[in-house]
C-alpha positions in Angstrom: 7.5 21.2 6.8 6.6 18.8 4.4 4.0 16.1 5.2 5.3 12.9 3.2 8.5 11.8 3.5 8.6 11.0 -0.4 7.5 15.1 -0.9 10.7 16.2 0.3 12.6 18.5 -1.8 15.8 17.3 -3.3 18.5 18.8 -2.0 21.2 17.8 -4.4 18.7 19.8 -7.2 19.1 23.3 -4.8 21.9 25.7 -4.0 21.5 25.1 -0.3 19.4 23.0 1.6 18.4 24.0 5.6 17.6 20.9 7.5 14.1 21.3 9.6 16.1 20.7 12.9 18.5 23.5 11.9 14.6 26.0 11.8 15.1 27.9 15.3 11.4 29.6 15.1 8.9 29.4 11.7 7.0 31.6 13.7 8.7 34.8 13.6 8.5 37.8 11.1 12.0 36.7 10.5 12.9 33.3 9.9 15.8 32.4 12.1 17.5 29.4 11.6 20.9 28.3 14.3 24.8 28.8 13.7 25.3 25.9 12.0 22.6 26.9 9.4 24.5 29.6 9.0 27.9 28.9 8.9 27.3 26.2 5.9 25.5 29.2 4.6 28.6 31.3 4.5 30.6 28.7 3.2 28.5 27.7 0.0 28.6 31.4 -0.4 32.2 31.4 -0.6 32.6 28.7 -2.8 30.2 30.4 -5.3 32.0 33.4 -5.1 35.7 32.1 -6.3 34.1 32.2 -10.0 31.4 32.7 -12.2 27.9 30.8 -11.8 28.5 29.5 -15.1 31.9 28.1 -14.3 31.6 24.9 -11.9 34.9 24.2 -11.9 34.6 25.4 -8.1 31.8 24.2 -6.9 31.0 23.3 -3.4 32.3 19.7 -2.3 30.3 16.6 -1.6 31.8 17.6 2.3 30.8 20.9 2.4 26.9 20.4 1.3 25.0 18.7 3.7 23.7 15.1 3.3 20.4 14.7 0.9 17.6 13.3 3.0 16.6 9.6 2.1 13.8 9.6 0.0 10.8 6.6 -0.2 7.3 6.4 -2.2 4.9 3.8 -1.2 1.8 2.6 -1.9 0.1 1.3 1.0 -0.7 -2.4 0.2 2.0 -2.4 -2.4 5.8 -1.7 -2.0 7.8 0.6 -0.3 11.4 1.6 -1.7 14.0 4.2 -2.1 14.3 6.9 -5.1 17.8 8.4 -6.2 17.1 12.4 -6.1 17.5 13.6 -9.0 20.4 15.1 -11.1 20.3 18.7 -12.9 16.8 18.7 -12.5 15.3 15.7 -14.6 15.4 12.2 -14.2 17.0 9.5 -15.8 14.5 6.3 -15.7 13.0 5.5 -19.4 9.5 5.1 -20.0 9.6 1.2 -19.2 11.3 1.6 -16.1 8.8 4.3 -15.0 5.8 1.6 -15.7 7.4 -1.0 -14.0 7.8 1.3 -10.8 4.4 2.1 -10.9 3.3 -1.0 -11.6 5.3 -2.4 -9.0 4.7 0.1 -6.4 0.4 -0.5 -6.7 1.2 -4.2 -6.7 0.8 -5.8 -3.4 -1.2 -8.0 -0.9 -4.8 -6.2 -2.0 -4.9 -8.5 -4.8 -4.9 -11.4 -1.9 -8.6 -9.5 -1.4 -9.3 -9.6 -4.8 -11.7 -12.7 -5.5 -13.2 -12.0 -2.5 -14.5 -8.4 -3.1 -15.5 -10.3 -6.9 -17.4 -12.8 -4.4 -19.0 -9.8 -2.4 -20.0 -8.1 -5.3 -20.9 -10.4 -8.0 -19.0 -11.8 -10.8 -20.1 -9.4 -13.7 -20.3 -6.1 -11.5 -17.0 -7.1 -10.0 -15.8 -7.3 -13.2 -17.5 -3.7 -14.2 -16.4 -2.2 -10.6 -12.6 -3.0 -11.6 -12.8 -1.0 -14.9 -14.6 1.1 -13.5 -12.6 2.4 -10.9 -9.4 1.5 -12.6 -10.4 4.3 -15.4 -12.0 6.6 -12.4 -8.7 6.6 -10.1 -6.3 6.7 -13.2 -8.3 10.6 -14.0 -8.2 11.3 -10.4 -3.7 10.4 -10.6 -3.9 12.8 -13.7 -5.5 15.4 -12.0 -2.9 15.0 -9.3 0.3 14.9 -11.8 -1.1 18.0 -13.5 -2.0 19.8 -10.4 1.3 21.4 -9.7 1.3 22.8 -13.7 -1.8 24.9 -12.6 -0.4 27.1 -10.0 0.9 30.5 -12.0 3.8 32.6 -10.8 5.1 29.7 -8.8 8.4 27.2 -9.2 6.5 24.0 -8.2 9.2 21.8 -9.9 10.1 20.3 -6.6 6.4 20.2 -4.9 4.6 17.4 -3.9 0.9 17.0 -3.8 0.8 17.9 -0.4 2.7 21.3 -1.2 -0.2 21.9 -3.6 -2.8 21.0 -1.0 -1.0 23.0 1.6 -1.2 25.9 -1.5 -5.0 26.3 -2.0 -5.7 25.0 2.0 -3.3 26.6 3.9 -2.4 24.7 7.1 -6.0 22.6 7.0 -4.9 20.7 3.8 -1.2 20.6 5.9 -2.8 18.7 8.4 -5.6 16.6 6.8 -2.9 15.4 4.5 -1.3 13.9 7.5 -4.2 12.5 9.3 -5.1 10.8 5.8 -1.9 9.7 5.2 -1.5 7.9 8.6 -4.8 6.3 7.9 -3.2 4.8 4.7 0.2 4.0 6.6 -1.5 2.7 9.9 -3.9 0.5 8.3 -1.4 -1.1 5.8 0.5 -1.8 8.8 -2.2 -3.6 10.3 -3.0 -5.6 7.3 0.4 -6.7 7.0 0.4 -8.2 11.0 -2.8 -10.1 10.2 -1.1 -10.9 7.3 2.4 -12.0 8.7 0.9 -13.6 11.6 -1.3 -15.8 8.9 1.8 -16.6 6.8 4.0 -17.6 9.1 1.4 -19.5 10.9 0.6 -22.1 7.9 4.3 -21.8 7.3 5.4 -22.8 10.7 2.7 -25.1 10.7 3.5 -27.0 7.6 7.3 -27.2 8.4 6.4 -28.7 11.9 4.3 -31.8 10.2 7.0 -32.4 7.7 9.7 -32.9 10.0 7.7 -34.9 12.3 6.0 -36.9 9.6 2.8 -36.0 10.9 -0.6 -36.5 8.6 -3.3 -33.9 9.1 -5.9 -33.1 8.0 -8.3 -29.8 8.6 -11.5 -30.1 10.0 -13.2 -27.8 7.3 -14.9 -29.1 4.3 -13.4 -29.3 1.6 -12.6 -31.1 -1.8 -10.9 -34.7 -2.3 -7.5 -35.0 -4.5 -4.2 -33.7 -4.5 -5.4 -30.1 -5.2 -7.4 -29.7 -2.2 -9.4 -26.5 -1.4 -10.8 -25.8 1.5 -13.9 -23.8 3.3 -12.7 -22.5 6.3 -15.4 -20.2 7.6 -18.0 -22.6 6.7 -18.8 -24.1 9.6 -19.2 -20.9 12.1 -18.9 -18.3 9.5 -16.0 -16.5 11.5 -12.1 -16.0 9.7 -10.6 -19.2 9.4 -8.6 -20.9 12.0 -7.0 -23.2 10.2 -7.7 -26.1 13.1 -6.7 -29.4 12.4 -6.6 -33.3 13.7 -4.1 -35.5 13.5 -4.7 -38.6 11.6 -1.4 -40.5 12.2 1.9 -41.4 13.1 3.3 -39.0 15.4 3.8 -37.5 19.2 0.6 -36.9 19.8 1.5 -35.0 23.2 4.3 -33.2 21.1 1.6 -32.6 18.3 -0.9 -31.1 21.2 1.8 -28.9 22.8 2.8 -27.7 19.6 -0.7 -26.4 18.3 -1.4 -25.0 21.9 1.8 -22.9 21.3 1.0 -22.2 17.7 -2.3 -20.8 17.4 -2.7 -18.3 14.8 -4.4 -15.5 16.6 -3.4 -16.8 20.1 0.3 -16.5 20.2 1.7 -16.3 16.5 0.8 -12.4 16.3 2.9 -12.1 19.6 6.1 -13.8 18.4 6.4 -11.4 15.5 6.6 -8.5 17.6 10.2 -10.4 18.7 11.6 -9.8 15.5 9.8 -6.8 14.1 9.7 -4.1 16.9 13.7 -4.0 17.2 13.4 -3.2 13.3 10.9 -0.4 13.5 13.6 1.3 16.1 16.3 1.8 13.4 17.3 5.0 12.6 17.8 4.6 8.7 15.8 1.6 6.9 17.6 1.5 3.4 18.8 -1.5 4.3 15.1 -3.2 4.0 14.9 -0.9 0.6 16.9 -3.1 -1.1 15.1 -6.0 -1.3 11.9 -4.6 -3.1 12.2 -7.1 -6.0 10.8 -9.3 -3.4 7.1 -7.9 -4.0 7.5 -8.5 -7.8 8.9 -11.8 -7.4 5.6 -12.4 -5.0 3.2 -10.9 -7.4 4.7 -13.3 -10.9 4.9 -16.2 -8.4 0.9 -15.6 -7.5 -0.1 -15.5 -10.9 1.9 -18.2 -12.2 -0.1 -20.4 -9.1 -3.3 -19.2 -9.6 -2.6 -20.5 -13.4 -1.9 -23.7 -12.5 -4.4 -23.9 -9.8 -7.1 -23.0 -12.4 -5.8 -25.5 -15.3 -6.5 -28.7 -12.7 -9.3 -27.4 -11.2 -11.4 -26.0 -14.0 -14.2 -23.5 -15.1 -17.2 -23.2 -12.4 -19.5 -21.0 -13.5 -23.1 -20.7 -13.1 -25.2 -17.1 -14.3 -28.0 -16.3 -11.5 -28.2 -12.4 -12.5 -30.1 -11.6 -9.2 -31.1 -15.0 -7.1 -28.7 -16.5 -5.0 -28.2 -20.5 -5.6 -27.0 -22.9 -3.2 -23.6 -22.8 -4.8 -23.7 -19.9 -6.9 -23.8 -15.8 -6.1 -25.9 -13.6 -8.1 -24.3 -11.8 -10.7 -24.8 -8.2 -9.1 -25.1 -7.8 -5.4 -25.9 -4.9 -2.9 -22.3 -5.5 -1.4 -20.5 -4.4 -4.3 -19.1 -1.3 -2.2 -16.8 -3.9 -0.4 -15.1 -4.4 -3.8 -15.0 -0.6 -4.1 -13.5 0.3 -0.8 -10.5 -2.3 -1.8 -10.1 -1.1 -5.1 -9.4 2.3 -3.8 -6.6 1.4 -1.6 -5.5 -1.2 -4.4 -5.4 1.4 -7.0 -4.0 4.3 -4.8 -0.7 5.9 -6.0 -2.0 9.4 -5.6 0.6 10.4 -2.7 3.7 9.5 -4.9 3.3 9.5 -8.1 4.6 12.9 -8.6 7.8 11.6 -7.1 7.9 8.2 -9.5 6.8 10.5 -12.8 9.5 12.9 -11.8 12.1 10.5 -12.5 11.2 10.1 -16.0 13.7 10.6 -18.5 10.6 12.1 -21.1 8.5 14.7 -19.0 6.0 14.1 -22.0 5.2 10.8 -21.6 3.8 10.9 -18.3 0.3 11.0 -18.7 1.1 8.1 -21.7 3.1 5.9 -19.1 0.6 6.3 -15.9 -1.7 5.4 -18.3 -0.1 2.0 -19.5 0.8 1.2 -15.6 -3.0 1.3 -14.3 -3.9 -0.5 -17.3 -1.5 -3.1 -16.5 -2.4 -3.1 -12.7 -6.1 -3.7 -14.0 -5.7 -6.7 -15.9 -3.7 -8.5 -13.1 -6.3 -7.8 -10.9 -8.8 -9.3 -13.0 -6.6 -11.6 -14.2 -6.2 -13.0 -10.6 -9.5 -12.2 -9.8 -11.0 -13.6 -12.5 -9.2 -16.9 -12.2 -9.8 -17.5 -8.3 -13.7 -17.2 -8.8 -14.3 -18.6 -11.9 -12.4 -21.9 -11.0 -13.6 -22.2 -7.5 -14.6 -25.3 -7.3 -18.6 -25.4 -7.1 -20.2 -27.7 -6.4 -19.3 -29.4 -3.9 -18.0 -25.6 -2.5 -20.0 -22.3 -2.3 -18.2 -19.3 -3.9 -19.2 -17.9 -0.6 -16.1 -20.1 0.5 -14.2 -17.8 -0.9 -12.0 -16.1 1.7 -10.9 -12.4 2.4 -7.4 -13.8 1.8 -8.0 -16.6 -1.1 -4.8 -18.1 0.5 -6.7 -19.2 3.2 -8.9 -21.5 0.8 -6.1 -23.7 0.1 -4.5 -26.2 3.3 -1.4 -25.7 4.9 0.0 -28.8 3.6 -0.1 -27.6 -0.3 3.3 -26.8 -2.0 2.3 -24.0 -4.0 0.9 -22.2 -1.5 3.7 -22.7 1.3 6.2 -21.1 -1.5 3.4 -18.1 -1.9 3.3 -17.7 1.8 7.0 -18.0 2.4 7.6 -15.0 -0.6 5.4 -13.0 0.9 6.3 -13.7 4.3 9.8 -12.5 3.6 8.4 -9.6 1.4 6.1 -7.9 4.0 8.4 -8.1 6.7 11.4 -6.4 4.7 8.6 -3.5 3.2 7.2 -3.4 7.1 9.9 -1.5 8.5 9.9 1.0 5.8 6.4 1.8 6.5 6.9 1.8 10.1 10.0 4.2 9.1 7.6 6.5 6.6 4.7 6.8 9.5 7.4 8.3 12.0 9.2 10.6 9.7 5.6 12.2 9.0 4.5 12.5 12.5 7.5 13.1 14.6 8.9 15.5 12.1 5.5 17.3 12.2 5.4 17.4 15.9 9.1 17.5 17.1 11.4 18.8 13.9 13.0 15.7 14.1 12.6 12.3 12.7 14.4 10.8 15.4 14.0 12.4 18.6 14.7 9.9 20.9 14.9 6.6 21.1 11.6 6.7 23.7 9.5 8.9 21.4 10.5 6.1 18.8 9.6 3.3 20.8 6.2 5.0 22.1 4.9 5.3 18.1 6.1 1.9 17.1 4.9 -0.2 20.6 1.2 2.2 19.5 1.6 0.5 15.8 2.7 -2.5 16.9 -0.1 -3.1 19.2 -3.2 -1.9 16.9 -1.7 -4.7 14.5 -1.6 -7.2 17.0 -5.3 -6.5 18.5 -6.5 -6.9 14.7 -4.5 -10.1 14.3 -6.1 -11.3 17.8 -9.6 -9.9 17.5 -10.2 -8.6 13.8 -7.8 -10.5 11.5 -10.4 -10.0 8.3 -7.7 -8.4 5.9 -10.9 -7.2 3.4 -12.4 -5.5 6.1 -9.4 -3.6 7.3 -8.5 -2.6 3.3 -11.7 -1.3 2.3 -12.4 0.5 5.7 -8.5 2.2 5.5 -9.1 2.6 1.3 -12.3 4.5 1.4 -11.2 6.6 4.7 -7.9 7.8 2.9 -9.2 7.7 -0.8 -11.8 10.2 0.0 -9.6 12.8 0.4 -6.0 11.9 -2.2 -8.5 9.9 -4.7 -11.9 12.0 -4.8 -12.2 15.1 -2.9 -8.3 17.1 -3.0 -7.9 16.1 -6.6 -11.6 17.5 -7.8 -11.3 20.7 -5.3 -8.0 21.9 -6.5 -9.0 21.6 -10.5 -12.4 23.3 -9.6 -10.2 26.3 -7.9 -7.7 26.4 -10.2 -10.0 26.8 -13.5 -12.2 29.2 -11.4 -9.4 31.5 -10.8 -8.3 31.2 -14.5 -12.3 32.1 -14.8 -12.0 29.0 -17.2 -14.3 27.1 -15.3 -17.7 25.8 -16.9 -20.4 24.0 -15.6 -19.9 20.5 -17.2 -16.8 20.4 -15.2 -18.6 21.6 -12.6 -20.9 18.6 -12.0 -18.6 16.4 -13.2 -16.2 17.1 -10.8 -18.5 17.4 -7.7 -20.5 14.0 -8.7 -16.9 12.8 -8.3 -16.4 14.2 -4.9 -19.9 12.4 -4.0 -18.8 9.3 -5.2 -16.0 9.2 -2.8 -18.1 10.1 0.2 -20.7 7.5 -0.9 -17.8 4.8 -1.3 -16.9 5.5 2.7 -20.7 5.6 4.0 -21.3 2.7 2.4 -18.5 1.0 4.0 -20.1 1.3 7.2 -23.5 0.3 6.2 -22.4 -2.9 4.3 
């Protein structure tokens, strides 16, 4: 059985497709599969037997061939969506559309984490660590796409990566390849509750003063004028609240009742489980598929703020290479592993993007198009980055001000940032589901054959995901905590470790493999391991 959803063969590309419910015993010396199996055999069989394989003027109809499974890549902070199988065996995007897709998939709510992890490491090695591990995951996604080209004597045109792990690992790289991938799923899932509960927090919040024409302000420092940014964690050094006071007209018992009922880690995470757990209990989510443009709407919409946040707010920049200032961060810092472990997840594509590159109208442009994609997903990072840090106001603010989720530096009352919050809002709670849908097609099918096997082994695994998000949104909402923990854990094995092993192997069964690539390859491997150590120590 296959271990990602997305890795699923096509079925319209094969002569006959046996569903995994349909497999009596794998077991067996024999492989038995039930009447039904067999009977659809018998009648594909009979269809192809009317005339010559090269004549498809009787071929098997659409009612005859059993329905192609739905099939979904993700990234895990960036989108979720639905790919057509492909036709005749090749696909029919063009080069642009297969940047875009890549592009689009990496793109998500790590670049929220961004200026922060810049902040934690310094401003020129956060600038260094982004190259850096932009040009060190982009080899490690090459080694991936090629991996499958490697494997002699073998049709690997439909495999996955996890097929090719399974290949040189037998049933442990079948099983780590789950465990990681849960990691990935389960903690993007977490960091969209904290997320979702943040969003529609502020955005409840800020709808609730305008229509009661209440004036508030928070009780965080912050600067004067009408682009206001804020320090939330100043004061106690914990994730902001976002508290307030009112300051005017208004109920004020209406006003209390209200912010006793709206709390963002007291009750908001609670209320969302209203709306979301129903969703997570749907068989089929292509429904939520559909709206994916949301994400790149999101991600233009951030950039175009952060631009015109930065034109009235300015350049703040100071260059202490190694002493911290009062307002200023030293240029390098012995936290810069924070800022790795998010890169890793905000750079991971490594689980689909055999599935994305597959589409591809020219096979040979592949390694030319992944290429252009993580170059472009660089320089929006560092664009946004870049921006956040360099314009935070200081003085009168620390850069330490700057928050794990840079929203949170700007007050619920700004119009730019309600629109952000209100895109993204809408965006994570249509890609939620999918991921939600993506977790239990990879663990139920593992365990039980079946995707759906009832509606209480459905609503066991999402009330399990659904509460680990809302203890993090209670107790743990710091989204650049929960990203670089989840990014190193899964990255070491699809980024570092399965990518390096299974080029090593290959070339040394080939007896082409030399010693450069050797060390290379290992000092890769220990880079990974380092990166989720460190995460722990930091």
């Amino acid at each position: 059985l296959r271990v990602f959803l997305f890795s699923l063969f096509f079925p319209s590309c094969r002569p006959f497709h046996v569903e995994p419910t349909n497999i009596v015993s794998v077991n067996d010396d024999m492989q038995r599969v039930t009447d039904e199996a067999s009977a659809m055999n018998k009648r594909i069989h009979y269809y192809s037997r009317l005339t010559s394989p090269a004549d498809r003027a009787l071929i098997a109809p659409d009612h005859v061939l059993p329905a192609p499974d739905e099939i979904y890549v993700y990234s895990p902070l960036g989108t979720a969506f639905k790919v057509d199988s492909c036709t005749d065996g090749y696909g029919q995007n063009s080069s642009l559309v297969t940047i875009f897709m890549i592009w689009n998939t990496m793109m998500g709510t790590s670049i929220l984490s961004i200026p922060w992890g810049i902040k934690q490491a310094g401003f020129t090695s956060g600038i260094i660590l982004i190259l850096l591990m932009g040009i060190l995951t982009l080899y490690c996604c090459y080694r991936v796409v090629k991996s499958r080209q490697m494997i002699p004597l073998t049709d690997t045109s439909n495999w996955e990566f996890p097929d090719v792990c399974k290949y040189y690992f037998g049933s442990f790289g079948q099983w780590s390849s789950l465990v990681f991938s849960m990691v990935s799923l389960v903690g993007a899932m977490v960091v969209y509750w904290v997320l979702m509960s943040n969003f529609l927090f502020n955005t409840g919040k800020f709808i609730y003063n305008f229509v009661h024409d209440i004036n508030v302000t928070d009780i965080v420092p912050g600067t004067n004028g009408s682009n206001k940014v804020i320090c939330p964690s100043a004061a106690s050094g914990h994730p902001p609240q976002n508290r307030s006071v009112m300051l005017s007209s208004g109920n004020r018992t209406g006003f209390e009742l209200f912010e006793e009922w709206w709390d963002k880690s007291q009750t908001v995470p609670f209320y969302l489980i209203a709306v979301l757990l129903p969703l997570l209990n749907l068989k089929s989510p292509s429904f939520f598929a559909k709206f994916n443009v949301l994400g790149t709407v999101s991600v233009v919409y951030l950039v175009f703020m952060v631009t015109v946040k930065a034109a009235h707010l300015g350049i703040h920049l100071e260059f202490n290479w190694f002493t911290e200032s009062e307002f200023f961060v030293p240029e390098f810092r012995i936290l810069f592993p924070q800022l790795t472990g998010v890169l890793t997840l905000a750079f991971f594509i490594h689980n689909c993007v055999i599935t994305l590159l597959q589409n591809n109208r020219n096979q040979e442009n592949n390694v030319r198009d992944l290429s252009i994609a993580y170059f472009l997903v660089g320089l929006t990072y560092l664009y946004v980055g870049v921006i956040i840090f360099a314009s935070f106001p200081s003085p009168p603010l620390s850069k330490e001000c700057i928050e794990q989720n840079f929203l949170d530096n700007f007050p619920s009352d700004d119009i730019m940032s309600f629109v952000a919050r209100i895109f993204l809002l809408f965006q994570m709670m249509t890609v939620y589901p999918l991921l939600g849908y993506l977790a239990r097609v990879q663990l139920l099918r593992q365990f039980f054959g079946n995707a759906y096997p009832s509606l209480f082994h459905v609503l066991v695994l999402n009330l399990a995901i659904v509460g680990a998000g809302v203890a993090m949104a209670r107790f743990y909402p710091n989204i650049g905590g929960i990203i670089r923990y989840s990014g190193a854990t899964c990255g070491l094995a699809f980024v570092f470790v399965y990518p390096s092993l299974i080029y090593m192997i290959s070339l040394h069964r080939a007896g082409q493999l030399t010693w450069p690539a050797l060390i290379i390859h290992i000092f890769i491997i220990l880079l990974g391991l380092a990166n989720l150590i460190a995460q722990f120590l930091l």
